[in-house]
C-alpha positions as CSV (number, residue, x, y, z in Angstrom):
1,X,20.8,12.6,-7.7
2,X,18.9,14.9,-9.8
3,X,17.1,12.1,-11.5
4,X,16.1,10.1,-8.3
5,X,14.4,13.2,-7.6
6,X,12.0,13.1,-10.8
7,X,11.1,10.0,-10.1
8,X,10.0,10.7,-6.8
9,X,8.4,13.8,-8.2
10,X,6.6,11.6,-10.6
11,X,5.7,8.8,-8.3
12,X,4.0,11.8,-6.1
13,X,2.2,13.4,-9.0
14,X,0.7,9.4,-9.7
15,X,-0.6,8.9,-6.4
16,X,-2.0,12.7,-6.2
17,X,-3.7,11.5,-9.4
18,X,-4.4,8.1,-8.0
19,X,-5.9,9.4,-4.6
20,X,-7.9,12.1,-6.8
21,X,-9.4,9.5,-8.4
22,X,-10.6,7.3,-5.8
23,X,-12.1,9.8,-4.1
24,X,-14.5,10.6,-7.8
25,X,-15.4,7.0,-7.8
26,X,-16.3,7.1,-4.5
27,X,-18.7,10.2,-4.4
28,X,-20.2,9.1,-8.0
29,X,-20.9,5.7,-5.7
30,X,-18.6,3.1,-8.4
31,X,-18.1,0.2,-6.1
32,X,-14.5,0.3,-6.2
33,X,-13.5,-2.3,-3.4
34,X,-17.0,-4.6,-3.6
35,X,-16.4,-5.5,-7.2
36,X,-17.9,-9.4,-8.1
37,X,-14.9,-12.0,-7.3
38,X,-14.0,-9.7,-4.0
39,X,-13.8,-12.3,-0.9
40,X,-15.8,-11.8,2.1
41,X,-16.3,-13.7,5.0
42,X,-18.0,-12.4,8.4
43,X,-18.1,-14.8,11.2
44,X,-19.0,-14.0,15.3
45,X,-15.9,-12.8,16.1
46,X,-14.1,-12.4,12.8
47,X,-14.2,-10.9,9.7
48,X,-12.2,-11.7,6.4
49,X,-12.3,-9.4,3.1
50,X,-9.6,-9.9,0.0
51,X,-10.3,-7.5,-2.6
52,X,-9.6,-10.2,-5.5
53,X,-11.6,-8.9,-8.1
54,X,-10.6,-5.5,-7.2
55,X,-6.8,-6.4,-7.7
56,X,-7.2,-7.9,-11.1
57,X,-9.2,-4.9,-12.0
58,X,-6.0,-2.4,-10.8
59,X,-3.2,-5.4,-12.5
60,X,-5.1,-5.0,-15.6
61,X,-5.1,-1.3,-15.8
62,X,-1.4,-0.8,-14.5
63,X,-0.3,-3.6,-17.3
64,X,-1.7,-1.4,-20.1
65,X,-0.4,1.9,-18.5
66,X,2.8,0.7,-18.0
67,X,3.0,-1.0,-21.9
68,X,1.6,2.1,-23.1
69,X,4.4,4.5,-21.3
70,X,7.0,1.8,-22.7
71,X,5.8,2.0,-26.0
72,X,6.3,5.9,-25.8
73,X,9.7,5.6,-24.3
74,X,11.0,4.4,-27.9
């Protein structure tokens, strides 16, 4: 039980850090969220927007996070 709760205490910590973050970018005006490659489409009645460019940005960084912390592990 004892280590379920570190990793929820852990997974808190990354998206206090991860929430921190955003909110940098976002008063230093980095156009997180209208990167090139995002989708979108405004029509009369409708609008559309996938963040596409945005999510490969986000894969890219959590792949090399993610290797690096494995690469500590051993």
């Amino acid at each position: 039980m004892a280590e379920i709760g570190k990793i929820i205490v852990l997974l808190g910590a990354i998206l206090v850090i991860v929430g921190l973050l955003l909110v940098a970018l976002g008063r230093f005006n980095v156009p997180v969220g209208h990167l090139p490659g995002d989708i979108s489409y405004r029509g009369k009645n409708f609008a559309f927007y996938f963040p596409l460019g945005t999510s490969i940005l986000i894969s890219i960084i959590l792949s090399l996070v993610f290797y690096f912390f494995s690469r500590l592990r051993r």
